[in-house]
C-alpha positions as CSV (number, residue, x, y, z in Angstrom):
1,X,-42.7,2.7,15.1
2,X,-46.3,3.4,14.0
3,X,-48.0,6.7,14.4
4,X,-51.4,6.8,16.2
5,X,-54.4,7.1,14.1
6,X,-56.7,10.3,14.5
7,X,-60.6,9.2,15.1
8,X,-62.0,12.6,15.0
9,X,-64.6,12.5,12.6
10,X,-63.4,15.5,10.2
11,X,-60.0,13.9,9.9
12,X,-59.4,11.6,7.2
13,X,-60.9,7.7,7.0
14,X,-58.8,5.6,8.8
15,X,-57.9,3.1,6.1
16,X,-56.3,6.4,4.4
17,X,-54.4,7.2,7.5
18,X,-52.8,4.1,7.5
19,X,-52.0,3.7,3.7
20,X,-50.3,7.4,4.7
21,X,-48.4,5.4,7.3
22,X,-47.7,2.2,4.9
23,X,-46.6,4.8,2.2
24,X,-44.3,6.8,3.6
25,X,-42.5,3.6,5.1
26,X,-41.9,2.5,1.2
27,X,-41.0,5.8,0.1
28,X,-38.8,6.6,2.6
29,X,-36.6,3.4,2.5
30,X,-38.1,2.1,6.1
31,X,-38.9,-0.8,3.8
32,X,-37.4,-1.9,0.6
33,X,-38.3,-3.7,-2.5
34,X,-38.8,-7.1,-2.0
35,X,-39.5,-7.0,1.6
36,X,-42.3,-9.0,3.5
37,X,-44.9,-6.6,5.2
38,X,-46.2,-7.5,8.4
39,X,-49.4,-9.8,8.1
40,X,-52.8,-7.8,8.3
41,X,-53.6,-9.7,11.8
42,X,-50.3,-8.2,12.6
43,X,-51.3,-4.6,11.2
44,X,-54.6,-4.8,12.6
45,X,-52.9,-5.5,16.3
46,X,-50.2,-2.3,15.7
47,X,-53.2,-0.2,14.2
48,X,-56.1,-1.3,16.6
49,X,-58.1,-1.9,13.7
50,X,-60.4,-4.1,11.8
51,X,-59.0,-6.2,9.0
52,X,-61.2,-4.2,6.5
53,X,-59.9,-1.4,7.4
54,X,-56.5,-2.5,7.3
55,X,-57.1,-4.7,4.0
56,X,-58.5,-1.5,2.7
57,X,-55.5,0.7,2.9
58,X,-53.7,-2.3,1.6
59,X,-55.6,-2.8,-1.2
60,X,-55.3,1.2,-2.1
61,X,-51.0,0.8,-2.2
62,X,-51.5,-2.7,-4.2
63,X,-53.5,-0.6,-6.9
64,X,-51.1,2.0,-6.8
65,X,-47.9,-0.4,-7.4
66,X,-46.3,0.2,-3.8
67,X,-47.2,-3.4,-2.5
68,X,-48.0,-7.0,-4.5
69,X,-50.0,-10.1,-2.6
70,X,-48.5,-13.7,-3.7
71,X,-50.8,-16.1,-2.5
72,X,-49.7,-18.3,0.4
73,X,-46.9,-15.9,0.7
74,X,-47.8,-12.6,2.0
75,X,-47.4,-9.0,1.1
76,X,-44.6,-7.4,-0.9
77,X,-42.5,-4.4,-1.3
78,X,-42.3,-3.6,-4.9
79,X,-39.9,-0.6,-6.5
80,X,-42.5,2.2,-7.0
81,X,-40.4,4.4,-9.1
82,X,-40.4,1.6,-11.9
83,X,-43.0,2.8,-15.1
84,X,-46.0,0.9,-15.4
85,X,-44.5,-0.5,-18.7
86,X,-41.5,-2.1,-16.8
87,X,-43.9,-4.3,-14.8
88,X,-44.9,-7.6,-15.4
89,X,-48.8,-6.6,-14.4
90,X,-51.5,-4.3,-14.9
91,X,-55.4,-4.5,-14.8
92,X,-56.9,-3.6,-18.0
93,X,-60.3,-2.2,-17.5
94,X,-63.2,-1.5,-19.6
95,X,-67.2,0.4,-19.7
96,X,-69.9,-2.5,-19.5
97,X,-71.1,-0.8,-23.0
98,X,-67.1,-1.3,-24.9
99,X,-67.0,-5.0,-23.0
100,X,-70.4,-6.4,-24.6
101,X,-70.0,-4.4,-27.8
102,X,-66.5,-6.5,-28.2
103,X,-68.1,-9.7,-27.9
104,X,-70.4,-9.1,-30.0
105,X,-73.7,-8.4,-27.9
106,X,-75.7,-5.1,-27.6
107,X,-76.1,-3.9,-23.9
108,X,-79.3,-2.3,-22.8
109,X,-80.5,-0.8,-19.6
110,X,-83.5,-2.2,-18.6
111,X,-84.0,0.1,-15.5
112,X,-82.6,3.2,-14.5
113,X,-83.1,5.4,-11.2
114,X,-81.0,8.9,-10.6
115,X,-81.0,10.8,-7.2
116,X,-79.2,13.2,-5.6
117,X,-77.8,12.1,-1.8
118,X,-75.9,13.1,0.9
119,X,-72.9,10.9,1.5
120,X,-73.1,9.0,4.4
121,X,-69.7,7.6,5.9
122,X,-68.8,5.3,4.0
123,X,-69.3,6.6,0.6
124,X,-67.9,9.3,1.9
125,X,-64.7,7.9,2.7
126,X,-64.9,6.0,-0.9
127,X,-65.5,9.3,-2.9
128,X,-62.3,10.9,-0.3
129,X,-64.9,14.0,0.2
130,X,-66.8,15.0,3.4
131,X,-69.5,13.3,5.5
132,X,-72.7,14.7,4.4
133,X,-71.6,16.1,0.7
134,X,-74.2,15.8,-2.2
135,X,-73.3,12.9,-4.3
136,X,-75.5,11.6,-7.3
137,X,-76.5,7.8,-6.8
138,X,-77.0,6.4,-10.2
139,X,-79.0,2.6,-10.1
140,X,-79.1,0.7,-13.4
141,X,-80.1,-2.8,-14.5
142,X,-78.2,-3.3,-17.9
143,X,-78.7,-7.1,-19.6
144,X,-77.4,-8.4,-22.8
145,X,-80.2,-10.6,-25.5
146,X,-83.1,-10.0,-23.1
147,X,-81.6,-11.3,-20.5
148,X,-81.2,-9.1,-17.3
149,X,-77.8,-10.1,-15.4
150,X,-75.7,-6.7,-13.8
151,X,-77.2,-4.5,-11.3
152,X,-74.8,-0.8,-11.0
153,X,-74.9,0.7,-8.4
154,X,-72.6,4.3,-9.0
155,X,-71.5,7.0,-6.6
156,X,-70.1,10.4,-8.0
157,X,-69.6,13.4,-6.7
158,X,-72.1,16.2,-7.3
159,X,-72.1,17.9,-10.8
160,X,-74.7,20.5,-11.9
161,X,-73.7,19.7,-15.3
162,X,-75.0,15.9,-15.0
163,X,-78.7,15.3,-15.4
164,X,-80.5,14.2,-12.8
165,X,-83.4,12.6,-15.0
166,X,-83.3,9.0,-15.3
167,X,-84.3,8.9,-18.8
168,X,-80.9,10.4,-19.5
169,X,-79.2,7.3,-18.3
170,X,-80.2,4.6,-20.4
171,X,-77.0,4.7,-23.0
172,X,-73.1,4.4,-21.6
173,X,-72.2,6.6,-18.8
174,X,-69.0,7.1,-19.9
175,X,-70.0,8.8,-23.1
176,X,-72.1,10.9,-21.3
177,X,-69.2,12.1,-19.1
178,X,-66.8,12.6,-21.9
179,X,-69.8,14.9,-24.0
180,X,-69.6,17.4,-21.0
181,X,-65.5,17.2,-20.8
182,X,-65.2,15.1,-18.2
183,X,-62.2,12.2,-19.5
184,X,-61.7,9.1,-16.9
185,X,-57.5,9.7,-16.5
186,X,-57.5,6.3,-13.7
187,X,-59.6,3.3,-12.7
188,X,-59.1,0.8,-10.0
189,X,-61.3,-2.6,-9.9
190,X,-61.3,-5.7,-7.8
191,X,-63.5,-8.7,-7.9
192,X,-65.0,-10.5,-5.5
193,X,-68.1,-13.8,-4.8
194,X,-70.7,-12.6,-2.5
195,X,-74.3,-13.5,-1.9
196,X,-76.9,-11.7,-3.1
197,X,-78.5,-8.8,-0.6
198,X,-82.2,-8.4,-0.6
199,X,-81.8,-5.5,-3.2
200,X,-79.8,-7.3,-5.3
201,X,-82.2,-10.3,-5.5
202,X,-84.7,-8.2,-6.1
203,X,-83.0,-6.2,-8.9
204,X,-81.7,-9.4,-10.5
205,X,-84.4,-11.6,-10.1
206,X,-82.4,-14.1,-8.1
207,X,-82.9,-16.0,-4.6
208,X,-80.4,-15.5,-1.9
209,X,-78.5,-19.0,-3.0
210,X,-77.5,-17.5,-6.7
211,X,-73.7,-16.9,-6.8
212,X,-73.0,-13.6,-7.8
213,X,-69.8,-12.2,-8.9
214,X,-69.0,-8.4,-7.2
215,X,-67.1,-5.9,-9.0
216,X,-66.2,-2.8,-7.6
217,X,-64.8,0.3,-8.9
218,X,-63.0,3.2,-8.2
219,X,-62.4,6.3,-11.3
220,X,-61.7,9.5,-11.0
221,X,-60.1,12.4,-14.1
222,X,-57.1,14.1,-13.7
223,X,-57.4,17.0,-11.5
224,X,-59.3,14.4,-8.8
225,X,-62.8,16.6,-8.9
226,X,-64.6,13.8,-10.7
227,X,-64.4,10.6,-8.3
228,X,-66.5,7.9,-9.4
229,X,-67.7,4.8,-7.0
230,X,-69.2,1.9,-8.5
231,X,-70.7,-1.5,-7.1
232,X,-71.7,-4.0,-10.0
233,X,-73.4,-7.2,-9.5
234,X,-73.1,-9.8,-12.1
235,X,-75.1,-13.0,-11.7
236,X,-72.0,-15.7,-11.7
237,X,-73.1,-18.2,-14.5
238,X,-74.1,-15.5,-16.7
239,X,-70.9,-13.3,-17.4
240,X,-67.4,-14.0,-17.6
241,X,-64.5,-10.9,-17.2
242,X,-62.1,-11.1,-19.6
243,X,-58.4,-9.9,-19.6
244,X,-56.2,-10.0,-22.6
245,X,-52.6,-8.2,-23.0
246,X,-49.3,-8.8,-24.0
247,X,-46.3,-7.5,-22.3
248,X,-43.8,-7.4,-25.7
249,X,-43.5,-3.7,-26.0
């Protein structure tokens, strides 16, 4: 039995209401490691959703170890109460400034643009705070050698403490935010191929055929009163992401 979703606009994004509803099916033994979860056309049907929404919610119990996609296969129950050290996965993620500085490059930022907003919907729902709220929108073009090849785009929640003068943001964000005490304690990324929008042509230098490889993140400290949204667009034959662990302990 699924419950209704509530589409009043102060309740909560309904992506989250339905991770609630996938949730508390896992944790409360409704489903069971191992088990096949219905299909998202299936979900989408129960729900009377979109796919994106539903893929959405998905995606938020597959970074938090509830759920595992196998390709051609479907979605899977995994056993949540295992550590993170027991599995035989994690993602492994790294600051633009650490990734280029490890292979042996010197990143600058070539641009930089700092506002504060009001959140519309959707980053709204992405930063889990209310319709409306000041955010700071961050834009940066960062290159490597000359060359220009990521454009950031980064959401956060409002913070007097954070400047709101672009010439403040030309070094690594994340030292910034660890000089006044804030300390990223979780990050979530996925990767995806898009075409290029007219602002990322424009920022990138590109023409609407250029593949261009979409990263998106989601950080946030401790406590949850940092939340960080990030959109970074990486032109595809310039940059390659790199993962490398080993799972002896």
């Amino acid at each position: 039995m699924f419950r209704s979703l509530n589409p009043n606009k102060d309740a909560a994004p309904l992506y989250m209401q339905i991770k609630g509803d996938l949730k508390e099916k896992i944790e409360s033994g409704h489903w069971m490691p191992g088990d096949k979860i219905p299909s998202e056309l299936e979900l989408c049907k129960q729900y009377e959703v979109s796919r994106i929404t539903v893929r959405e919610a998905i995606n938020e119990l597959v970074w938090e170890g509830y759920l595992i996609r196998k390709r051609a296969k479907g979605t899977f129950v995994l056993d949540y109460k295992q550590k993170l050290s027991d599995r035989d996965y994690y993602t492994y993620v790294k600051s633009f400034t650490y990734e280029m500085k490890e292979l042996g490059k010197i990143p600058v930022t070539i641009r930089a643009s700092v506002k504060k907003i009001k959140a519309d919907r959707f980053l709204a729902s992405q930063l889990q705070i209310k319709e409306n709220s000041d955010i700071i929108e961050l834009k940066r073009v960062r290159g490597v050698d000359g060359k220009v090849f990521v454009f950031f785009k980064t959401y956060i929640i409002y913070d007097q403490r954070l400047s709101l003068s672009s010439e403040d943001y030309y070094g690594s964000f994340y030292k910034m935010l660890k000089d006044i005490g804030i300390k990223i304690a979780r990050v979530k990324e996925y990767l995806e191929a898009v075409k290029p929008d007219p602002e990322v042509q424009e920022q990138l230098n590109v023409d609407e055929h250029t593949p261009i490889l979409k990263r998106v993140r989601h950080a946030s400290n401790q406590n949850g009163d940092f939340r960080e949204y990030t959109e970074c667009f990486y032109i595809g034959e310039q940059y390659r992401y790199y993962i490398d662990f080993s799972t002896q302990k």
